[in-house]
C-alpha positions in Angstrom: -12.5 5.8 21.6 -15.0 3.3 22.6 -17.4 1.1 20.6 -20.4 3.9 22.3 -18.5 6.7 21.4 -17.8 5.7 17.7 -21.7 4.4 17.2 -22.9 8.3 18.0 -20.1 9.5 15.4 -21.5 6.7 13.2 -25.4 7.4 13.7 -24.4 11.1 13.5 -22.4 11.2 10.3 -26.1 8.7 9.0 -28.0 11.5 9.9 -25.6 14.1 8.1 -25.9 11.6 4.9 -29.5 10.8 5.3 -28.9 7.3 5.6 -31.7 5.8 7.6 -30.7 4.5 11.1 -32.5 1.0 10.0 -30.5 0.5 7.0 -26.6 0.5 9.6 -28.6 -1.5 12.0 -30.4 -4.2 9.8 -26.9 -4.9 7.7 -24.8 -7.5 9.3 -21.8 -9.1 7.7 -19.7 -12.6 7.6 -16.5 -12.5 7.1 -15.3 -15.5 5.3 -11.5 -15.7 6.2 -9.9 -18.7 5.1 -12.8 -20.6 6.2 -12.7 -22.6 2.7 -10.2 -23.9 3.8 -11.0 -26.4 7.1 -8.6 -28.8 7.7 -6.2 -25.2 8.2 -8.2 -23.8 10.8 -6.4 -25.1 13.9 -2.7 -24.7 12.4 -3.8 -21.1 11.1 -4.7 -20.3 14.8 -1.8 -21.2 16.1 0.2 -19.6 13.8 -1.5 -16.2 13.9 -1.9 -16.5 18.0 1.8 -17.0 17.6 2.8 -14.0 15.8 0.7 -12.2 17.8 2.3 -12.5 20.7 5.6 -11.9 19.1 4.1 -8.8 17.6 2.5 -7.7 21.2 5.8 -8.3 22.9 8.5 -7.1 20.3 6.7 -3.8 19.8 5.8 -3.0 23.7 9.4 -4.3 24.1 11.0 -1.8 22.0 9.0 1.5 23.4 10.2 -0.1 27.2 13.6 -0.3 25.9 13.8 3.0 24.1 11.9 4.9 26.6 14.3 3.2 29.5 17.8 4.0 27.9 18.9 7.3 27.7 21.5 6.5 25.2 18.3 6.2 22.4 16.2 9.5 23.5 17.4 10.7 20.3 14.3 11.7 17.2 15.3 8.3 15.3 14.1 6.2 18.2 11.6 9.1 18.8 9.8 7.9 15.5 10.8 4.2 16.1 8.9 4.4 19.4 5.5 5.3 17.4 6.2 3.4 14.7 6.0 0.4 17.2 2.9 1.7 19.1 1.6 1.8 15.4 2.3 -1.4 14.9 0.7 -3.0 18.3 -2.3 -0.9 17.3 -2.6 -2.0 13.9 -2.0 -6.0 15.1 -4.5 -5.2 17.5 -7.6 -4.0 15.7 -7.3 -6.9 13.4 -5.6 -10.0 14.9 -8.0 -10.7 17.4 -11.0 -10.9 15.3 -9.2 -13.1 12.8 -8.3 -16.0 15.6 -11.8 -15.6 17.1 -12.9 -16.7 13.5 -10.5 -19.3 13.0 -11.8 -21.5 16.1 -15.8 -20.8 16.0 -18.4 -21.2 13.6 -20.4 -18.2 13.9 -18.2 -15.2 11.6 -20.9 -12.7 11.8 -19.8 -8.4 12.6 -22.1 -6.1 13.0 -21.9 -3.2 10.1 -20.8 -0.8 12.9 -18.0 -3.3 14.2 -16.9 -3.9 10.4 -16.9 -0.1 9.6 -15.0 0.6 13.1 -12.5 -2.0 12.3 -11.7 -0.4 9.2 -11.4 3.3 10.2 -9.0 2.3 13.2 -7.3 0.1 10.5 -7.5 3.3 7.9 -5.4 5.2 10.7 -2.7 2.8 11.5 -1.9 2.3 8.2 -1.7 6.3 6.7 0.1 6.9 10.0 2.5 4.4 9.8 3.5 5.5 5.8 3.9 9.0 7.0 6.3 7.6 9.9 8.3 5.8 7.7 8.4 9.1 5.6 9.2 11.6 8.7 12.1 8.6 9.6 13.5 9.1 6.1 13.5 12.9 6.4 15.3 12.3 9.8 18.0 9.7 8.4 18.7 12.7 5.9 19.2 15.5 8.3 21.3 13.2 10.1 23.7 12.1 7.4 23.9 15.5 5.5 23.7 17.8 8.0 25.1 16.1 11.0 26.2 19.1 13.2 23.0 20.7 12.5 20.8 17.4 13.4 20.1 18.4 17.2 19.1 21.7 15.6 16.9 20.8 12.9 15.0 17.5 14.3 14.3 19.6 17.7 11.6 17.9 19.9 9.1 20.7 18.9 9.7 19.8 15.1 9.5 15.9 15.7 6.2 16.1 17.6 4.7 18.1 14.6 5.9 15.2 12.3 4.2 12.6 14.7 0.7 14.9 15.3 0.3 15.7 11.6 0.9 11.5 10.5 -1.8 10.9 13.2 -4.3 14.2 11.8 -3.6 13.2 8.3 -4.4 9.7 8.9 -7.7 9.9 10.9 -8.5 12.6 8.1 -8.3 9.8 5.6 -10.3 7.5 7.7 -13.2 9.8 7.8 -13.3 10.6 3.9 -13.4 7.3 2.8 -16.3 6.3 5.6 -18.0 9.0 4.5 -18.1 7.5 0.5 -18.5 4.2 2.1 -21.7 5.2 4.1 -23.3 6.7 0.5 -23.3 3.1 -0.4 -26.4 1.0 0.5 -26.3 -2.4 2.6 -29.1 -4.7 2.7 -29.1 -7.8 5.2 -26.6 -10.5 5.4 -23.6 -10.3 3.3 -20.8 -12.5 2.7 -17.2 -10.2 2.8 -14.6 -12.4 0.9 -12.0 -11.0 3.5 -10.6 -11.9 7.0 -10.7 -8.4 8.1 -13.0 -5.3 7.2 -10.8 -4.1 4.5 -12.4 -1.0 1.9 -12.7 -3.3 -1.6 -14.1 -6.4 0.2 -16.8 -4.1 2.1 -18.0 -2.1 -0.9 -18.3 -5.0 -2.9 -21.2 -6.5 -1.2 -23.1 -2.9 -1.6 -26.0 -3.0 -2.8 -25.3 -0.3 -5.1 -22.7 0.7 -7.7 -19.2 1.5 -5.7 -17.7 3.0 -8.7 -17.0 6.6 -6.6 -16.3 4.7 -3.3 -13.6 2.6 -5.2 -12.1 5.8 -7.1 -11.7 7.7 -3.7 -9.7 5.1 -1.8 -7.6 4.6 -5.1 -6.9 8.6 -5.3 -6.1 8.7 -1.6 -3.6 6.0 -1.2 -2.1 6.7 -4.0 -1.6 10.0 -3.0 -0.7 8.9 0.1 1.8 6.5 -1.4 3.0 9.2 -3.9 3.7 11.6 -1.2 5.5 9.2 1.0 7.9 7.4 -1.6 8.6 11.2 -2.9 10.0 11.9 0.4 11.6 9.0 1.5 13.3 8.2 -2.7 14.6 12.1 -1.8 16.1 11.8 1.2 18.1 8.9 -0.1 19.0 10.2 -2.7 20.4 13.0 -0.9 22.2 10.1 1.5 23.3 8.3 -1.5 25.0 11.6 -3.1 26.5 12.3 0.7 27.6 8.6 1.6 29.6 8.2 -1.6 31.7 11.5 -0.9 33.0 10.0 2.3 36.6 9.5 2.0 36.3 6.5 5.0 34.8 2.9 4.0 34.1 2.6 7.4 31.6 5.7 7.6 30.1 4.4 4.2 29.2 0.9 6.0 27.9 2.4 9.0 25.6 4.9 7.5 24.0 2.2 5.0 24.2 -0.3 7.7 21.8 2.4 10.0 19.2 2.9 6.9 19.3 -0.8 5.7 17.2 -1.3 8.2 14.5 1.4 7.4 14.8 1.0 3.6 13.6 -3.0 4.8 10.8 -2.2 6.7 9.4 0.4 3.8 9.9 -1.8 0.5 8.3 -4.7 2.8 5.1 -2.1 3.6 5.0 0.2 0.9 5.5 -2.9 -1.4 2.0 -4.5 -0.2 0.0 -1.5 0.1 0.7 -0.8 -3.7 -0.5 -3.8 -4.3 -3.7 -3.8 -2.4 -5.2 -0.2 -3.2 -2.8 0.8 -6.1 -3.0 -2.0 -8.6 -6.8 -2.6 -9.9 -8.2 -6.0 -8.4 -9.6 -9.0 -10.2 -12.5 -10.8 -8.6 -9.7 -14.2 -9.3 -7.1 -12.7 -7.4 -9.4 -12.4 -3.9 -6.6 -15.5 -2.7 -3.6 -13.2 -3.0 -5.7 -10.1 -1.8 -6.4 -12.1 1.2 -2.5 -13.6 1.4 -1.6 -9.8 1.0 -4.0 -8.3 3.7 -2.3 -11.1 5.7 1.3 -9.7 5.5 0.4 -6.3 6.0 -1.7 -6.6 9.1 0.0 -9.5 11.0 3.0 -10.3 9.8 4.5 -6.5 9.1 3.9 -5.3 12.9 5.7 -8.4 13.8 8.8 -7.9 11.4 9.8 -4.7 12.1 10.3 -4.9 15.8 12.8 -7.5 14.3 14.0 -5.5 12.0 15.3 -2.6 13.7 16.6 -4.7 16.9 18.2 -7.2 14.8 20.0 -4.8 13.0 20.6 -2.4 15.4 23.8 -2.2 17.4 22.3 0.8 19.5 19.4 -1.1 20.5 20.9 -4.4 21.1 23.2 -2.8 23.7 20.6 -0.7 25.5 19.1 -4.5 25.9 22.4 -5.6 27.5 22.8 -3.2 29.9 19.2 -3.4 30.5 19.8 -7.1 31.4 22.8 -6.5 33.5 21.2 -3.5 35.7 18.5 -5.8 36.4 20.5 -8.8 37.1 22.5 -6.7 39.5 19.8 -5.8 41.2 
């Protein structure tokens, strides 16, 4: 979807609202970063250009290397596959704006850029706590019901998982734009935010976000609700199963395969509580900021890292990656 395409759903859903065309078109925000902070600039940069690239690479990495070994054409690296484009998506919409803004004076984004940022944002994030959920509901069909597992996570089944994370998501995205756009915006505004996120935009409004702010509470925390329900389930469930096992070897290898995932959620699901689920103080903008930090650039990088680190599976399919191609 290109910045043409999503002004005309922008302009259109206006219309739909009666908000004037003038009033998108005249708004224009700056988004303030960390630029109170000037002698961090440069090392910021470098840092963030840094993870980054780590990000870009780890995640394209992983969808090479699970799409290139046969051995992991299985529905956990199914879901790990999109949990990484997620990821590289996610990185993506937001990284590149924050080190342009980190290395030149002029912060300004258009109100259609801002609200664009934040619907693709919007999507990555729902979708990527609904793939964490569908990859807890697949570690417990594996462990409990192994000689079903081929059965029950068919391909049919796990591409209904994926589509409905993705629906959902850019379902979300549209409900809260359209309570954002009831909101009016007048001129210049300052957003005490590196990126386009909901609480930072609707507080420069220039009327009374009360419904706006209420929405994107009741929707993530839904969202989070709905998630954790699953995923706290299913482990219970592999909890209950794991400590029948009469083998301490089958014990270690089963938690060792969901220590990984159980990382990546708390890490996640830990910092979106914190962002949309816990009321914010206008003193706490610092850690709001710190938190959109680890949730939008350092997350996508971690888990990548995470999940090859960890992952005996993964780190062989690298091996005999290496070795086919050094044979060659």
């Amino acid at each position: 979807m290109n910045l043409q395409y999503f002004s005309a759903i922008l302009y259109s859903t206006c219309q739909i609202l009666q908000i004037p065309e003038n009033q998108t078109s005249a708004v224009t925000f700056i988004l303030v970063g960390f630029s109170e902070y000037p002698d961090l600039q440069v090392p910021l940069f470098f840092l963030f250009l840094t993870t980054y690239t780590v990000t870009v690479l780890g995640n394209l990495g992983m969808i090479a290397i699970i799409r290139l070994s046969p051995k992991l054409h299985t529905p956990m690296y199914f879901f790990l596959s999109h949990l990484s484009f997620v990821d590289f998506c996610y990185s993506t919409v937001v990284t590149p704006k924050l080190l342009e803004n980190l290395i030149v004076e002029d912060r300004r984004i258009s109100f259609t850029g801002c609200v664009m940022q934040f619907f693709f944002a919007c999507i990555f994030a729902v979708t990527e706590t609904f793939m964490l959920a569908a990859m807890a509901y697949d570690r417990f069909v594996a462990v409990c019901n192994p000689l079903l597992y081929t059965v029950a996570m068919s391909p049919k089944l796990c591409w209904s998982l994926v589509a409905a994370s993705y629906s959902w998501s850019i379902t979300c995205s549209f409900i809260l734009i359209y309570f954002m756009l009831t909101l009016s915006f007048c001129g210049t505004k300052f957003i005490n935010n590196f990126v386009c996120e909901h609480d930072a935009i609707v507080a420069v409004s220039c009327s009374d976000p009360y419904i706006s702010q209420k929405v994107i509470f009741i929707v993530a925390t839904f969202n989070e609700l709905c998630s954790l329900m699953i995923i706290l389930t299913s482990y219970v469930f592999i909890v209950t199963t794991v400590m029948k096992m009469p083998a301490a070897g089958g014990r270690y290898k089963v938690f060792s395969t969901c220590a990984s995932h159980l990382t990546a959620i708390s890490i996640f699901d830990g910092t979106i509580l914190f962002l949309y689920c816990v009321p914010t103080t206008k003193s706490s903008w610092l850690l709001v900021k710190v938190a959109s930090v680890f949730y939008t650039v350092i997350i996508p990088m971690l888990n990548p890292l995470i999940y090859s680190l960890r992952n005996k599976d993964v780190k062989n399919a690298v091996r005999k990656l290496m070795i086919s191609h050094q044979s060659l």
